[in-house]
Structure formats: C-alpha cells, structure tokens
Backbone atoms as SQL, in Angstrom:
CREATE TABLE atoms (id INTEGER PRIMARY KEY, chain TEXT, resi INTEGER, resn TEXT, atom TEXT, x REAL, y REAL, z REAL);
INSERT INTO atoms VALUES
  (1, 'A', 1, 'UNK', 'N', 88.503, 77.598, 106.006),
  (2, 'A', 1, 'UNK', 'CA', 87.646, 78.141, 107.035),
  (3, 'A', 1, 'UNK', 'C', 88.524, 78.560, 108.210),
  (4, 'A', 2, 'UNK', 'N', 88.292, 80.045, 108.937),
  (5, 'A', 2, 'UNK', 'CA', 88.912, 80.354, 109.477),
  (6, 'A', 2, 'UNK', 'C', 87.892, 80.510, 110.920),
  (7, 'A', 3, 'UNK', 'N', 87.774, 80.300, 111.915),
  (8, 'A', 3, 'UNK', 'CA', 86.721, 80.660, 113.214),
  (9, 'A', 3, 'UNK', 'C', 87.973, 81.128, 114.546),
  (10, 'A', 4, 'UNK', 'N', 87.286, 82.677, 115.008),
  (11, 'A', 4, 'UNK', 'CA', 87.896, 83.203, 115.758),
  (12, 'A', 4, 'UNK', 'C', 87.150, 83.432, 117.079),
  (13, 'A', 5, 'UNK', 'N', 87.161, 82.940, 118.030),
  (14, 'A', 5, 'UNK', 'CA', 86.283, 83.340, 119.251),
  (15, 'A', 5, 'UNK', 'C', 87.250, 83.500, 120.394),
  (16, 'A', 6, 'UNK', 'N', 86.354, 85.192, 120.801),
  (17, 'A', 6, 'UNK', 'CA', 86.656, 85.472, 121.934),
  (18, 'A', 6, 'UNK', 'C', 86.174, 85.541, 123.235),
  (19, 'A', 7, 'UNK', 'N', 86.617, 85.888, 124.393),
  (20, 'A', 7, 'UNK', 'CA', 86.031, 85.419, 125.744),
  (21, 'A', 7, 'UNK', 'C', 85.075, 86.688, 126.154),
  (22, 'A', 8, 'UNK', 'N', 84.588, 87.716, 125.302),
  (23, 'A', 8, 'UNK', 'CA', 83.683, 88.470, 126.174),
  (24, 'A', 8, 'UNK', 'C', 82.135, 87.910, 126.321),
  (25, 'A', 9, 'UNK', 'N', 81.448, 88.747, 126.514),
  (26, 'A', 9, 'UNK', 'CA', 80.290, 88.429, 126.663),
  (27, 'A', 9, 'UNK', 'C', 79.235, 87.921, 125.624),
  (28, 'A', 10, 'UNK', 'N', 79.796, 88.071, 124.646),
  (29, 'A', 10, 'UNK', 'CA', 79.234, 87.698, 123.091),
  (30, 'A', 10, 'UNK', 'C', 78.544, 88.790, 122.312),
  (31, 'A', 11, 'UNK', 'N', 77.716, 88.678, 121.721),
  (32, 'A', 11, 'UNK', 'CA', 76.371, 89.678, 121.055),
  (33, 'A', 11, 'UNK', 'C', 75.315, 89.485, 120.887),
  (34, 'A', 12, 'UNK', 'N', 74.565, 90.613, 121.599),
  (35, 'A', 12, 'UNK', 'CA', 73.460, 90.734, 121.939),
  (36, 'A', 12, 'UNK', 'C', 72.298, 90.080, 120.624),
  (37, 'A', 13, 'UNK', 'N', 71.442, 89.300, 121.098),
  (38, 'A', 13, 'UNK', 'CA', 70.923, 88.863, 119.885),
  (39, 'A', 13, 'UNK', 'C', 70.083, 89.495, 119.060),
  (40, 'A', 14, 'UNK', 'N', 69.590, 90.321, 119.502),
  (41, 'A', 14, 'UNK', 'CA', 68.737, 91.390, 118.711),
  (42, 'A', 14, 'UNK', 'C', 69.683, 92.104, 117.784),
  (43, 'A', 15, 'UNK', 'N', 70.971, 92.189, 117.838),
  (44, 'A', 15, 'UNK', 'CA', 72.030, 92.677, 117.345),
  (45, 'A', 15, 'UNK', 'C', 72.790, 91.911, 116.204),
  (46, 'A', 16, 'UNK', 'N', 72.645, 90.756, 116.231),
  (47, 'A', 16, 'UNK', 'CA', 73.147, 89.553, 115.089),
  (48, 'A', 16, 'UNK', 'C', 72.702, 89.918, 113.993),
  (49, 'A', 17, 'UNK', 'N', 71.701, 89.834, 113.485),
  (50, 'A', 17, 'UNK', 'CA', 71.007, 90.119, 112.361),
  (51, 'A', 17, 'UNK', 'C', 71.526, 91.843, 111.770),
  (52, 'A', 18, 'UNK', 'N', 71.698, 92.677, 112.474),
  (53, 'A', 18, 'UNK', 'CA', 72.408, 94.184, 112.067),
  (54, 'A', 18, 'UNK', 'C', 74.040, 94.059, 111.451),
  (55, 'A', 19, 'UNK', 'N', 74.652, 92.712, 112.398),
  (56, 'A', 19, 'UNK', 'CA', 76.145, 93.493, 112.668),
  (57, 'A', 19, 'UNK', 'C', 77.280, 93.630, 111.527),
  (58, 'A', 20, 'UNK', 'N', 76.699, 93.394, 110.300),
  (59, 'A', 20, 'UNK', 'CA', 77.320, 93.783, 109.241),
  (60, 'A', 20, 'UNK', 'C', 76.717, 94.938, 108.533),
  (61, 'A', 21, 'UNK', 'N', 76.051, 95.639, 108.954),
  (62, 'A', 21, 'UNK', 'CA', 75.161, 96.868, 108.329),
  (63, 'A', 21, 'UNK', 'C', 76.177, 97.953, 109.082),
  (64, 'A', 22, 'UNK', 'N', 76.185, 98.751, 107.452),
  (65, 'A', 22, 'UNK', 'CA', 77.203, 99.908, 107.592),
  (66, 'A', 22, 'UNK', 'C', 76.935, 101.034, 108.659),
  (67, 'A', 23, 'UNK', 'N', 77.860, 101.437, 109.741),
  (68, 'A', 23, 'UNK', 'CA', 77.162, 102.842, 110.420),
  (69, 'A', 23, 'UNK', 'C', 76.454, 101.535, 112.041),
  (70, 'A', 24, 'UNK', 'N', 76.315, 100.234, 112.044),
  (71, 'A', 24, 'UNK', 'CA', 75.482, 99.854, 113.216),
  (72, 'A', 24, 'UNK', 'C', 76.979, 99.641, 114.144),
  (73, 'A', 25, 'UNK', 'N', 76.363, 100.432, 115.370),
  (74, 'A', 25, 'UNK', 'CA', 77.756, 100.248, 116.390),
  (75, 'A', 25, 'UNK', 'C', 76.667, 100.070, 117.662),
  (76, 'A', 26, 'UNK', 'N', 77.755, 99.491, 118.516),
  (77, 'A', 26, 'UNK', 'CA', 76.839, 99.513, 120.080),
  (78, 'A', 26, 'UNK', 'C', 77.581, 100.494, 121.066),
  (79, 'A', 27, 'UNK', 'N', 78.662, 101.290, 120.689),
  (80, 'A', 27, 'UNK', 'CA', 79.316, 101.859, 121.086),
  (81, 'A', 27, 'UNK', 'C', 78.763, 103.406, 121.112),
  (82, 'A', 28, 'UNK', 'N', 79.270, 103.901, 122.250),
  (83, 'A', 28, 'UNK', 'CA', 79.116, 105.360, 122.309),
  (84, 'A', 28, 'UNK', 'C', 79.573, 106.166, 121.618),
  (85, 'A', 29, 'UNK', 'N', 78.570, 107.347, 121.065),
  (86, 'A', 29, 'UNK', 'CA', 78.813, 107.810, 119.768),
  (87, 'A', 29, 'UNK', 'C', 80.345, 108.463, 120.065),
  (88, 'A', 30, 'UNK', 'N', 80.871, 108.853, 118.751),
  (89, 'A', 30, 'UNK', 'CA', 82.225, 109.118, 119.017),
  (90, 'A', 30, 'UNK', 'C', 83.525, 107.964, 119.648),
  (91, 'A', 31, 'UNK', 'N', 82.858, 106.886, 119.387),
  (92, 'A', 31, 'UNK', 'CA', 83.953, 105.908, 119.961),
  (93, 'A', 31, 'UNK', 'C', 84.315, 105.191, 119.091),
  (94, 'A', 32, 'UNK', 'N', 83.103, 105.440, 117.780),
  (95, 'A', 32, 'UNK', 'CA', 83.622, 104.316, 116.833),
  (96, 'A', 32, 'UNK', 'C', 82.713, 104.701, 115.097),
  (97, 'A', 33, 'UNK', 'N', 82.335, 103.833, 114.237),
  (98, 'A', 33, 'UNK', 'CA', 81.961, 104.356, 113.350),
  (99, 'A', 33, 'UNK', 'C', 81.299, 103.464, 112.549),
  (100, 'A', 34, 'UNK', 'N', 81.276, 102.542, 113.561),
  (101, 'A', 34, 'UNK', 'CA', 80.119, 101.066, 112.907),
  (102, 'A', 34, 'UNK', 'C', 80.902, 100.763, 111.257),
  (103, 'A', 35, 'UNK', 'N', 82.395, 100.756, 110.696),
  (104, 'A', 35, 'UNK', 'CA', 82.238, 100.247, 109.669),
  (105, 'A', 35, 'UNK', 'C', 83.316, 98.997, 109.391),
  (106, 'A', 36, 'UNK', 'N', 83.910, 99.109, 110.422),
  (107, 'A', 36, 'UNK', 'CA', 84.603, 97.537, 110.921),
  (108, 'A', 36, 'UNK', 'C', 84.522, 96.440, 110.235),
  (109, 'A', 37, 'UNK', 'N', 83.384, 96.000, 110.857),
  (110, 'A', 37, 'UNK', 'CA', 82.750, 94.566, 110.349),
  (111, 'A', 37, 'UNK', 'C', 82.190, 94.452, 109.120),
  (112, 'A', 38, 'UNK', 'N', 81.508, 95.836, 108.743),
  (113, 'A', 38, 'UNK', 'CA', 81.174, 95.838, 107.284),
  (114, 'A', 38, 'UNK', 'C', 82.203, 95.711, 106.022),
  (115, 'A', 39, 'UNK', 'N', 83.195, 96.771, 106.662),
  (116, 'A', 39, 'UNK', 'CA', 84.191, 96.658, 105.365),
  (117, 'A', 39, 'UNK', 'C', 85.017, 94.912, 105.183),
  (118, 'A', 40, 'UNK', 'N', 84.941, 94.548, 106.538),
  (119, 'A', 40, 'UNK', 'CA', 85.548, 93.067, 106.535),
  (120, 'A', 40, 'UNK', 'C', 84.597, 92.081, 105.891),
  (121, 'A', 41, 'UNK', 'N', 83.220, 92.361, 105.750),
  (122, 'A', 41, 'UNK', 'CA', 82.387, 91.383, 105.389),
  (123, 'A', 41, 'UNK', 'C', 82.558, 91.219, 104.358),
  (124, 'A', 42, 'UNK', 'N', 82.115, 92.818, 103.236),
  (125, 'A', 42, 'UNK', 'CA', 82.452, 93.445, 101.525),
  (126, 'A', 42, 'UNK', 'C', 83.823, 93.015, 101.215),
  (127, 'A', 43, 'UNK', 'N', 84.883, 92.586, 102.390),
  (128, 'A', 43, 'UNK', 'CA', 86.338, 92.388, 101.519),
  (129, 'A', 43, 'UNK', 'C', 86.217, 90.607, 101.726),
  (130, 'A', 44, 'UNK', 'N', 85.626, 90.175, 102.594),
  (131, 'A', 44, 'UNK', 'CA', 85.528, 88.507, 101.965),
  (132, 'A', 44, 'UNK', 'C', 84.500, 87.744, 101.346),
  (133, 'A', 45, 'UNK', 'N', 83.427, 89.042, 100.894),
  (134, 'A', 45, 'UNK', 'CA', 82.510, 88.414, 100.362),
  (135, 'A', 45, 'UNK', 'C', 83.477, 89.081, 98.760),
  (136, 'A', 46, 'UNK', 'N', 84.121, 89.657, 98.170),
  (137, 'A', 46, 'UNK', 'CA', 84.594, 90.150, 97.525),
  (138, 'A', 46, 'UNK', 'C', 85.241, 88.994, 96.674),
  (139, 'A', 47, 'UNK', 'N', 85.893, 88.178, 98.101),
  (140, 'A', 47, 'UNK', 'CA', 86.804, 86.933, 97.107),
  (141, 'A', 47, 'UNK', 'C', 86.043, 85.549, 97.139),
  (142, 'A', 48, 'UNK', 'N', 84.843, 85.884, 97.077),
  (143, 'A', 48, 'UNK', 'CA', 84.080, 84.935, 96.797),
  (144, 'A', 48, 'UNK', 'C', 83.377, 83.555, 98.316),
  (145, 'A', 49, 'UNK', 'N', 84.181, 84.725, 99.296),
  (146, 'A', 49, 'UNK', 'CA', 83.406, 83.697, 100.617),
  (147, 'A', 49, 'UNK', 'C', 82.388, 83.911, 102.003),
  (148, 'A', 50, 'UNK', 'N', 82.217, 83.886, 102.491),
  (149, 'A', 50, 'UNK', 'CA', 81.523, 84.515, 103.543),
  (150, 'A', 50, 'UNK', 'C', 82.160, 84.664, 105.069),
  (151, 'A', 51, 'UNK', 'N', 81.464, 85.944, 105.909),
  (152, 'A', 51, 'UNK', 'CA', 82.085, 85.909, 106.924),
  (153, 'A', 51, 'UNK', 'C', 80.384, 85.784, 107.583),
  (154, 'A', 52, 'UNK', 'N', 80.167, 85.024, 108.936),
  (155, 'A', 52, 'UNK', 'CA', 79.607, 85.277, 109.533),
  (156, 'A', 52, 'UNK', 'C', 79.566, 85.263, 111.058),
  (157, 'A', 53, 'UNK', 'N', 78.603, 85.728, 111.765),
  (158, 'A', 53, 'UNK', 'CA', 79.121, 85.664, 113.366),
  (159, 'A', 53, 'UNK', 'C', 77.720, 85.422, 114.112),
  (160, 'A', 54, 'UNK', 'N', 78.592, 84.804, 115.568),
  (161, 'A', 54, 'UNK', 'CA', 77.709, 83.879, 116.410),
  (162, 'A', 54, 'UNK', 'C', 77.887, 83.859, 117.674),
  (163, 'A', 55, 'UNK', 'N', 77.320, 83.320, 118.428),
  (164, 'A', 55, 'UNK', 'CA', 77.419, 83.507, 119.826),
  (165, 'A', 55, 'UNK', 'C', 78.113, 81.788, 120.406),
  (166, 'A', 56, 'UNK', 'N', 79.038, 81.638, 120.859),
  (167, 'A', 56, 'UNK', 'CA', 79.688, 80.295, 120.495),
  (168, 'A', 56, 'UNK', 'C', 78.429, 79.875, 122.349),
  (169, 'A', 57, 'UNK', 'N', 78.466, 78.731, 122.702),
  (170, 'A', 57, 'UNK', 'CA', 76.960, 78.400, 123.746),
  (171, 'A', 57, 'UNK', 'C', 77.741, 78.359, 124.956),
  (172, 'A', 58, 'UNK', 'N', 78.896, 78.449, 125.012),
  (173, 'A', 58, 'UNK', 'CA', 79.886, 78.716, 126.574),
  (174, 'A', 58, 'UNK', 'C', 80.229, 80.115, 126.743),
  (175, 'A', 59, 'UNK', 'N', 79.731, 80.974, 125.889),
  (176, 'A', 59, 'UNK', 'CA', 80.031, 82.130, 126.223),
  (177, 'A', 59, 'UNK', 'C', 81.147, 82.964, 124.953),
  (178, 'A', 60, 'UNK', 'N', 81.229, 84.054, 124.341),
  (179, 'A', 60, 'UNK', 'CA', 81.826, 84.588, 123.759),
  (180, 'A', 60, 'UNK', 'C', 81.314, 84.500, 122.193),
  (181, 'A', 61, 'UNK', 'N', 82.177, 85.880, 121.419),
  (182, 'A', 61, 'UNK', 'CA', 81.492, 85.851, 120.274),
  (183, 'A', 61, 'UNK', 'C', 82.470, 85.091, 119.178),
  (184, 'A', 62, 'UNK', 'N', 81.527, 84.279, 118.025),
  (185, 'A', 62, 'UNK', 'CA', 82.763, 83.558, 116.983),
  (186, 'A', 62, 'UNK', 'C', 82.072, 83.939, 115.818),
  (187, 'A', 63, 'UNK', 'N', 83.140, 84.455, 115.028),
  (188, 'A', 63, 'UNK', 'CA', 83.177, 84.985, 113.953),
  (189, 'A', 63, 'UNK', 'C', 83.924, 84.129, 112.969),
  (190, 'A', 64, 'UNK', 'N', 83.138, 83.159, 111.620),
  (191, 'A', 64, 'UNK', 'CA', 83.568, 82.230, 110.791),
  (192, 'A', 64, 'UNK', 'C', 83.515, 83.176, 109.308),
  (193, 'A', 65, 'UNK', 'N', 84.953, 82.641, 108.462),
  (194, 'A', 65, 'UNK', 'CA', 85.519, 83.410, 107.199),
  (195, 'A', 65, 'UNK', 'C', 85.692, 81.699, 106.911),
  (196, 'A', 66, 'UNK', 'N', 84.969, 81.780, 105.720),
  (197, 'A', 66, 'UNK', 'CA', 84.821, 80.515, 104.340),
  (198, 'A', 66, 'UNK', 'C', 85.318, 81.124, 103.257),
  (199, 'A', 67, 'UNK', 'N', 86.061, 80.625, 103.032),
  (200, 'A', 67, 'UNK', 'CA', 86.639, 81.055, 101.528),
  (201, 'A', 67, 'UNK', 'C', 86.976, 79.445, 100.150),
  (202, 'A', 68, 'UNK', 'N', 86.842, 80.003, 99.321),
  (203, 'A', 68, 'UNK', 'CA', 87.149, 78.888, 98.561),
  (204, 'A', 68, 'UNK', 'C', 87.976, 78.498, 98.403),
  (205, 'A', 69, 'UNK', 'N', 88.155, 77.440, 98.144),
  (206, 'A', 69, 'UNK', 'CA', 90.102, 76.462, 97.941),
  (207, 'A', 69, 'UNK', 'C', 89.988, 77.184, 96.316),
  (208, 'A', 70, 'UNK', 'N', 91.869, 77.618, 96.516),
  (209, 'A', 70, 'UNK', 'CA', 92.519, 77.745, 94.934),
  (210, 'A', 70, 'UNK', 'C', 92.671, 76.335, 94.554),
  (211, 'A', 71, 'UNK', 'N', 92.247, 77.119, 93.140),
  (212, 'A', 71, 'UNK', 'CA', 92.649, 75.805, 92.251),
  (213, 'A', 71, 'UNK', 'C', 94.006, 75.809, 92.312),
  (214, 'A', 72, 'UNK', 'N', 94.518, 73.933, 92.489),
  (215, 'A', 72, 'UNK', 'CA', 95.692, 74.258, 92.178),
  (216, 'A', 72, 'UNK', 'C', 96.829, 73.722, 91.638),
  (217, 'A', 73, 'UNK', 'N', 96.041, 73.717, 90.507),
  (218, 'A', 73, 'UNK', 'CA', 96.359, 73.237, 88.953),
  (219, 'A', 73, 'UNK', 'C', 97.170, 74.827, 88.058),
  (220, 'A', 74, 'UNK', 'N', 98.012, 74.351, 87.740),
  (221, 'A', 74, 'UNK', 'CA', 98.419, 76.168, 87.191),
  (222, 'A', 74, 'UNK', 'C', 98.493, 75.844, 85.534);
C-alpha cells in the first residue's frame, strides 16, 4: 500500500465519485484532458489492485494504490 497526500485544498466532494472517469477535469478547457487519473487507475487496476482517493480531514487530497504481495516462492 502506497498513500500520497498533498497540501492543497483537497476535492471537491461532488467530484469524488467522477475522478476516475475518462475526459472529467476541473480544469479550464485546454489546460488539460481529464485522462490522468484514469489511465493511472486502468494501469493499477490492471495488476490486480486498486487506486483510490480521498479527502485526508486536516486538509488535502490522499490518493491510496493497494496492490498485491508477490508470491515469493519461485
């Protein structure tokens, strides 16, 4: 498990539930292309784990990547 939080203002909560949907940006058009977070979601849900994101309660947004332990038996 990996958890990354940063110090801005977090995300908007009406916005949580979108922010892995391809094309959703909060950004002004031409600034960006909403596929960021999606392609990061599709590449760790890919190896079998999840990414998800949150509003940590002091402020800022945290974004948690679960992945499974290798076996590691060879």
């Amino acid at each position: 498990m990996l958890t990354v939080r940063d110090s801005g203002p977090g995300i908007a909560e009406a916005d949580l539930p979108r922010i892995f949907v391809p094309f959703f940006t909060t950004k002004e058009a031409g600034d960006g292309l909403g596929l960021g977070l999606s392609i990061s979601h599709g590449i760790v849900e890919d190896f079998g784990g999840s990414l998800t994101a949150a509003n940590h309660p002091e402020g800022g947004a945290l974004f948690t990547i679960r992945l499974k332990r290798r076996d590691t038996q060879t």
